[in-house]
N, C-alpha and C positions, 0 to 999 in steps of 0.2 A: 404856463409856468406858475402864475399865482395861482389854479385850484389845484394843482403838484403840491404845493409849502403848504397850501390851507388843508389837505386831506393829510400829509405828514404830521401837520402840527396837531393835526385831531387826534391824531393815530397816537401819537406821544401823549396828550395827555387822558386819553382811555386806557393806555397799559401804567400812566402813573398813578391813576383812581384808586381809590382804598374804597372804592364804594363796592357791594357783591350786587351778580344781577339777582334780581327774582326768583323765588325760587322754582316758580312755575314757569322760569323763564327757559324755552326751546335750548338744548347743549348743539354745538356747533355743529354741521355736516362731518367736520373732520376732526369730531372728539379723539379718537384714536391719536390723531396727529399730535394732541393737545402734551406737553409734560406733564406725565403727573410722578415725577420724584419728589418725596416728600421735603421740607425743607431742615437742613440739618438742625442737630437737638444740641440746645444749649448746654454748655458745660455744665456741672453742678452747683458750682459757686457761682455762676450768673444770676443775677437779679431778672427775670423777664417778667416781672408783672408790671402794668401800664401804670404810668405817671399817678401818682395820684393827684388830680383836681385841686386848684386853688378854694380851698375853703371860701364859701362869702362869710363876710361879716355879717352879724344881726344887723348892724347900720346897713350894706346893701340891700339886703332882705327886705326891711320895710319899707326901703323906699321901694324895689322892686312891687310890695305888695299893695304900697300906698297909688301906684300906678293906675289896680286895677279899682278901689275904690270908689265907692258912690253910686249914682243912680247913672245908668246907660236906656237910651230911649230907642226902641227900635218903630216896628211901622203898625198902623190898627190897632192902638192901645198895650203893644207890648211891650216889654220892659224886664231892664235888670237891675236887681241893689245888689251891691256887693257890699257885705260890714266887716270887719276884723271878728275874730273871733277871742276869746279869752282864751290865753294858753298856745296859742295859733291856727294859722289856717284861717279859713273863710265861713259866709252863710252867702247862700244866694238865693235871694228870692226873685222868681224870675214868671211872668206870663211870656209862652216860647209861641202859643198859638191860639188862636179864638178860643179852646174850648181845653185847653191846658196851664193851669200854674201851681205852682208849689216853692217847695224851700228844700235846701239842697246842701249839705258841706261838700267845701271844697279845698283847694290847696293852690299856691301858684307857686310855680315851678318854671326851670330853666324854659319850658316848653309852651305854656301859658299858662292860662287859667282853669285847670283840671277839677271835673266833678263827674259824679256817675248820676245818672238822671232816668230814672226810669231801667236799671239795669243795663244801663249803655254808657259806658265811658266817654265824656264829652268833652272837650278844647276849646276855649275862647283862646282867640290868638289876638293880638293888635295891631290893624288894618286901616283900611281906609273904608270911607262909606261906600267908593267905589267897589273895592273888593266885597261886599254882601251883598251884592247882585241884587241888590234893593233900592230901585228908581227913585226911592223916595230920602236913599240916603248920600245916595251920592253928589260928591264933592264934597264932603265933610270927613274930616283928617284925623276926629280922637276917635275911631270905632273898636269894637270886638266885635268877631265873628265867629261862631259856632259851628254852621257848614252853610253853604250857599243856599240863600234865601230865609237865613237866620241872623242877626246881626242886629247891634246893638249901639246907638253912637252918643256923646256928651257934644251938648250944644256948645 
């Protein structure tokens, strides 16, 4: 009877999801089965475009970006400074690997710390030492992480 309610309850909150699969994701054995009526069109004097977003304030913003600020230590001499920039946005000067460093703009955003690096779009996000799968950082609680086995933390 309990894994009855626990597969219902599953089953209710998969059809409440607003999340889409994959797109390379397999369509069901029983697509045909599937509705597909499209869903009725708003009237003309309906408003249907999404909420617009609470503004942040500049005062969020810099604390947000004062966040990512300073010098991050990652493992074998590597390293990140993060400085404000005039006007905004970021500089990052960053050694990523033995035999790699440079200087980078960037931006922080709802999402983290955003910079292209080499023609590759990159994300520091704020983690834990644990989360950079880097033995030498873990247990320490002020990290960014770039992708696993990159990671950056403030003593």
């Amino acid at each position: 009877m309990k894994t009855l309610a626990l597969l219902l309850s599953v089953a209710a909150l998969t059809a409440c999801s607003d999340r889409q699969p994959p797109a390379d994701a397999a369509a069901p054995a029983d697509a045909a089965a599937v509705d597909a009526t499209p869903a009725p069109a708003a009237a003309p004097d309906e408003d249907t475009s999404p909420a617009p977003a609470t503004p942040a304030t500049p005062a969020d913003s810099a604390k947000v970006e004062a966040d990512y600020l300073g010098r991050w230590t990652g493992v074998e001499g590597m390293y990140l400074v993060v400085a404000a920039k005039p006007g905004g946005g970021v500089t990052l000067d960053m050694q990523w690997d033995l035999d790699n460093k440079g200087m980078f703009d960037g931006s922080v955003t709802a999402e983290g710390l955003r910079f292209m690096r080499n023609g590759v779009a990159e994300t520091a996000l704020h983690t834990s030492g644990d989360a950079t799968g880097l033995k030498y950082l873990a247990g320490k609680q002020d990290c960014l992480t770039v992708k696993p086995g990159e990671g950056y933390c403030r003593d």
